[in-house]
C-alpha positions as CSV (number, residue, x, y, z in Angstrom):
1,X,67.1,-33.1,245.6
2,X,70.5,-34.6,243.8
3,X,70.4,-37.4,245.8
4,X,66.2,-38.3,244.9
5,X,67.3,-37.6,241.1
6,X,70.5,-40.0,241.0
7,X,68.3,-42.5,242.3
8,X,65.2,-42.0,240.2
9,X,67.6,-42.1,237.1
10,X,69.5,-45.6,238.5
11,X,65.3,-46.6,238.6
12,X,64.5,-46.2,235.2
13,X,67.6,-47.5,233.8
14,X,66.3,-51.4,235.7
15,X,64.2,-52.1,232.5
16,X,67.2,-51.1,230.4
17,X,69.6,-53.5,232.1
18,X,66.9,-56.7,232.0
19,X,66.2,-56.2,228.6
20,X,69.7,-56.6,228.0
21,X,70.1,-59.5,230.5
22,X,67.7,-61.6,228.6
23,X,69.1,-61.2,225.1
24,X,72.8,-62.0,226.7
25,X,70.6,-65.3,228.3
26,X,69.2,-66.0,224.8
27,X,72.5,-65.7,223.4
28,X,75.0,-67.7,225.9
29,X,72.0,-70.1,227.7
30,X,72.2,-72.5,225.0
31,X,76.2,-72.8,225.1
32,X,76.4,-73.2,228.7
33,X,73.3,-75.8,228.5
34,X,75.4,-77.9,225.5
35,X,78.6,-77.4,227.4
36,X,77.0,-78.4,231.0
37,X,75.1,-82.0,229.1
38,X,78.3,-82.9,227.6
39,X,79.8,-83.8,231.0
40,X,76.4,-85.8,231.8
41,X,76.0,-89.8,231.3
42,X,72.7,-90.5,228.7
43,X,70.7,-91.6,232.0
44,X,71.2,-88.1,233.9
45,X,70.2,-86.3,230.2
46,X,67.1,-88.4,230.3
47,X,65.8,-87.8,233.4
48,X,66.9,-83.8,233.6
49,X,67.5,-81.8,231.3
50,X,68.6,-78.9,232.6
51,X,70.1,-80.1,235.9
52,X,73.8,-80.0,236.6
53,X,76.0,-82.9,235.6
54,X,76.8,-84.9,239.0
55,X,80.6,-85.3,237.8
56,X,82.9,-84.1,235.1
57,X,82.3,-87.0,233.1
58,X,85.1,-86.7,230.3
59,X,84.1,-90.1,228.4
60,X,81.6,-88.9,226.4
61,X,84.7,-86.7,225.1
62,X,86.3,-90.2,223.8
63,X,83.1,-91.8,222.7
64,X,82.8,-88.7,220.2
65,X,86.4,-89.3,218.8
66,X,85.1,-92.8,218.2
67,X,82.3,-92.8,217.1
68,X,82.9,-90.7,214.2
69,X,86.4,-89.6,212.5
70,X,85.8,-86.1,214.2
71,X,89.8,-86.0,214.9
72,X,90.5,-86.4,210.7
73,X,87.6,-83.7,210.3
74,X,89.1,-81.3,212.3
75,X,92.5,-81.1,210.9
76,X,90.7,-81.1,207.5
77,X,88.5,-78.3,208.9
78,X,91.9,-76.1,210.1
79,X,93.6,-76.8,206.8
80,X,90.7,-75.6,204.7
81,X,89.6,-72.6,206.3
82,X,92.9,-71.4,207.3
83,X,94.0,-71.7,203.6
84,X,90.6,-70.2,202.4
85,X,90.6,-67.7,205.3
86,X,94.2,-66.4,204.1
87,X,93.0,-66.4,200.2
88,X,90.0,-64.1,200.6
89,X,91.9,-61.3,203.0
90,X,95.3,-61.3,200.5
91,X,92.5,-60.9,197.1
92,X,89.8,-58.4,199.2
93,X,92.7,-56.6,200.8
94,X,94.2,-55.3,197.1
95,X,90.8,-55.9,195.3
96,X,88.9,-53.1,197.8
97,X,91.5,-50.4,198.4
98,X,92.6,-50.4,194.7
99,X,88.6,-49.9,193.9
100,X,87.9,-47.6,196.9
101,X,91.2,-45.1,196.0
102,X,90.7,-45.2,192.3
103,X,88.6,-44.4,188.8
104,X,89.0,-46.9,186.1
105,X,87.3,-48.0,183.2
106,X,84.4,-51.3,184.5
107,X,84.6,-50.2,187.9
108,X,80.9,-49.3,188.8
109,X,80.4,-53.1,186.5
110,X,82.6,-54.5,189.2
111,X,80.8,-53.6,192.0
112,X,77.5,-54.2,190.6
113,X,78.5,-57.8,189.9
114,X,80.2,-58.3,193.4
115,X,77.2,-56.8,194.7
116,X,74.9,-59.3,192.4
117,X,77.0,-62.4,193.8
118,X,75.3,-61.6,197.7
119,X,72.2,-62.0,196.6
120,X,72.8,-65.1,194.5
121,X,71.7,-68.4,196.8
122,X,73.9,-71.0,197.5
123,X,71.4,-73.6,195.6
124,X,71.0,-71.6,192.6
125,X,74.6,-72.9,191.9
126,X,74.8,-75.9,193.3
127,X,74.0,-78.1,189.7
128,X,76.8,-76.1,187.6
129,X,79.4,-76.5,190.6
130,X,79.2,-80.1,191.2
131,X,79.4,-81.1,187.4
132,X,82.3,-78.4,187.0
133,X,84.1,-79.8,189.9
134,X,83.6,-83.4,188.5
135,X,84.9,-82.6,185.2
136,X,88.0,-80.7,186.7
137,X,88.5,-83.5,188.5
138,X,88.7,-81.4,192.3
139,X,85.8,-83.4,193.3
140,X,86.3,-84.9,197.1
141,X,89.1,-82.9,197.1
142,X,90.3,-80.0,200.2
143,X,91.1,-77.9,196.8
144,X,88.0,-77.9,195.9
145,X,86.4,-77.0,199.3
146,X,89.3,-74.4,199.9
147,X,88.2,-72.6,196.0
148,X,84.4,-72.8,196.9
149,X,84.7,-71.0,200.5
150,X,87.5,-68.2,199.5
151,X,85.3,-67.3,196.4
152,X,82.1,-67.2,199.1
153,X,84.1,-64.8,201.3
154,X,85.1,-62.2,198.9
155,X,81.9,-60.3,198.6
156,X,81.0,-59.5,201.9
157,X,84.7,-58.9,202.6
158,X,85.3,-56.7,200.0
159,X,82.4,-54.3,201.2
160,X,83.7,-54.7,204.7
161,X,87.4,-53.6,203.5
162,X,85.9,-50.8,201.2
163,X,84.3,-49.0,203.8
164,X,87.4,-49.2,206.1
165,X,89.6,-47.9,203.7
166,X,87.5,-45.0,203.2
167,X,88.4,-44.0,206.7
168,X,92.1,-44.1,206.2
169,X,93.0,-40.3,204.8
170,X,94.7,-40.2,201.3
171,X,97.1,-37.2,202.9
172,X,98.9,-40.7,203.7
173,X,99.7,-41.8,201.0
174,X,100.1,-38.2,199.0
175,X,102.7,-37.2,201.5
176,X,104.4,-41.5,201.1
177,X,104.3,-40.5,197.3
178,X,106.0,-37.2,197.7
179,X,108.9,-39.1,199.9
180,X,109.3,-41.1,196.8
181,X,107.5,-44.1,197.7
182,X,106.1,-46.8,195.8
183,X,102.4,-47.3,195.0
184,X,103.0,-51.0,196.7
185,X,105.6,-49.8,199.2
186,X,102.9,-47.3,200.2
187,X,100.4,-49.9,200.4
188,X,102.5,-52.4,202.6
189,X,104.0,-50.4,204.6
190,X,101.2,-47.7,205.5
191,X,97.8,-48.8,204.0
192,X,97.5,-52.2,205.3
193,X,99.2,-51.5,209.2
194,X,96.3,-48.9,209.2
195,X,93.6,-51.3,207.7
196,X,94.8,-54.5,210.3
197,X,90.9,-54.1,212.3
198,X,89.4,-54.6,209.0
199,X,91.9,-56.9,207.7
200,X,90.9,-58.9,210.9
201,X,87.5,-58.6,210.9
202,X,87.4,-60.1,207.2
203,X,89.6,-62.8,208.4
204,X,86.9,-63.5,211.5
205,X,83.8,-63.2,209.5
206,X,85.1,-65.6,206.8
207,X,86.6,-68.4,209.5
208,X,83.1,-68.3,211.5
209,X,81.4,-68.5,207.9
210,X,83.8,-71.4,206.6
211,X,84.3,-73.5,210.0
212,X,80.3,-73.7,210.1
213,X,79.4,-74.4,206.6
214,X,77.6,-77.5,206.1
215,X,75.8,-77.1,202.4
216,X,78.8,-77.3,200.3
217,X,81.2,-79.5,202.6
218,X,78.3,-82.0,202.3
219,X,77.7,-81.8,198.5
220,X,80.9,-81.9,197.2
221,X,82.9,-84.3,199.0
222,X,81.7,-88.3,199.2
223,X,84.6,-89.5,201.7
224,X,86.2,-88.7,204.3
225,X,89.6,-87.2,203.0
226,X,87.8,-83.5,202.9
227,X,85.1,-83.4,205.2
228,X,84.7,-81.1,207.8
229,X,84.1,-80.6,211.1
230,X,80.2,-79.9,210.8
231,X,79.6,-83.6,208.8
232,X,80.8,-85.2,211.8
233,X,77.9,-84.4,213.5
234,X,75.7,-86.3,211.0
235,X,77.4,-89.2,212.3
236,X,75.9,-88.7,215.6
237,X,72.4,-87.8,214.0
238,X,72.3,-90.8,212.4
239,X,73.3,-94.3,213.2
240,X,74.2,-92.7,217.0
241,X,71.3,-90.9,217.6
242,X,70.1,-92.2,220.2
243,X,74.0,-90.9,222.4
244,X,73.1,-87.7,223.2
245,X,76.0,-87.3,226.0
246,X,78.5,-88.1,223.2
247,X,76.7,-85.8,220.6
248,X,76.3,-83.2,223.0
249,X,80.4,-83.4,223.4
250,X,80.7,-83.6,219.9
251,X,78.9,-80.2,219.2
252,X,81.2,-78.2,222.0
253,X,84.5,-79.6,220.1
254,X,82.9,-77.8,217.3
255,X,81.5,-74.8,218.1
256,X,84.7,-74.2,220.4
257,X,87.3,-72.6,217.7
258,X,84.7,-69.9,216.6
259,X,84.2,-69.0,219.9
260,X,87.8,-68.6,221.0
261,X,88.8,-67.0,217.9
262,X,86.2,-64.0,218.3
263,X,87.2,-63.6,222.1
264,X,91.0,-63.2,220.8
265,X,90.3,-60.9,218.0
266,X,87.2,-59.1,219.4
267,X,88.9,-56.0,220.4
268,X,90.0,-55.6,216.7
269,X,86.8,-56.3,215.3
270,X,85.2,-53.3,217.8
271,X,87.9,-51.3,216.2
272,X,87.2,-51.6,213.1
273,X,83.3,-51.7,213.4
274,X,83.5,-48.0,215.1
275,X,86.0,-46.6,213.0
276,X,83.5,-45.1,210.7
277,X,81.7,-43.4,213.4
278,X,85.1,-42.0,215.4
279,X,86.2,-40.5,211.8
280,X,83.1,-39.1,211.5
């Protein structure tokens, strides 16, 4: 009788298990597919698609370096979003736990205009920024980029680091104050090793978010001493259009970075996404 009703449960729990096979197909098909046609020549592409590549063709790799200045866009690209990335979790990570421990005057005005700022499209501001950033003279500039992108991260991040620190009990700090410690030694040195899953789940969210951007990397630079990895590809989209292989290897050298980064820092993300539910 155990036996039939272990294996009547294993049974029904197929379905579960396909369903869930499918979405991880939906999800990682596409990668594989790019990764797989960026090892073909532009003959194999044409005549299958989705067949395997006959050799590890590596010199579509070369012709994407040459065909557009994807090397210069990629160190712009790690220079921008790693200053931006740092910017946004050293403002959200005093910014939220000062609003999510304490009552001061404007704070519910605070939130409400953080709050107003997510639902504010990217377009809606697009006019104002570009003549602000001409007359400031930041214009075509990896300042101006690195300003544009932090200020885009806050809001989201600030939720994200609000809601952590609400897990983290104030008997901490009560018993760090009754030691005799400082509101920032306090903060330093027992707030923010506590907060490190939300600290790097801020950190992720706003390096996907930045290394991907294409709007505002497009609009407010003209050459090619800012641009990013993502306008590189219009190169390929445009005059090369027709070199898929090369395109093809262009788009893995892109999409790479965000990938790695959230394998690395995915079991700190988890963390920090469950901690809500384990306090609870």
């Amino acid at each position: 009788m155990y036996h039939g009703s272990k294996v009547k449960k294993s049974l029904l729990g197929i379905p579960k298990y396909i369903f869930m096979l499918f979405f991880v197909l939906i999800a990682i098909g596409p990668m594989v597919w790019a990764f797989l046609s960026s090892f073909k020549t532009y003959a194999e592409i044409n005549s299958s698609a989705i067949a395997l590549p006959k050799s590890l063709n590596l010199q579509n790799y070369k012709d994407a370096f040459k065909y557009a200045p994807i090397a210069k866009y990629f160190l712009n690209s790690v220079l921008i979003v790693g200053i931006s990335v740092l910017v946004t979790v050293c403002v959200v990570a005093m910014c939220a736990y000062v609003v999510s421990r304490f009552r001061f005057k404007f704070k519910t005005a605070i939130v409400l205009m953080i709050s107003a700022s997510l639902m504010l499209p990217a377009q809606a501001i697009s006019q104002p920024l570009f003549a602000i950033f001409k007359a400031l003279g930041i214009f075509d500039t990896k300042l101006g980029l690195i300003l544009v992108y932090s200020a885009m991260g806050i809001p989201m991040s600030f939720f994200v680091m609000v809601s952590y620190y609400e897990t983290i009990s104030t008997a901490l700090e009560e018993s760090a104050y009754i030691d005799g410690a400082t509101f920032l030694q306090t903060f330093l040195h027992i707030i923010l090793p506590l907060a490190k899953p939300g600290l790097v789940t801020i950190a992720l969210l706003q390096f996907i978010n930045t290394w991907n951007e294409f709007y505002f990397a497009l609009m407010l630079t003209s050459g090619d001493s800012a641009r990013t990895v993502p306008i590189a590809l219009n190169y390929y989209m445009g005059t090369f259009a027709n070199n898929y292989s090369a395109l093809f290897a262009a788009v893995v050298m892109t999409v790479m970075p965000t990938i790695l980064v959230f394998i690395i820092l995915q079991r700190q993300v988890m963390e920090s996404l469950t901690a809500g539910a384990v306090k609870g």
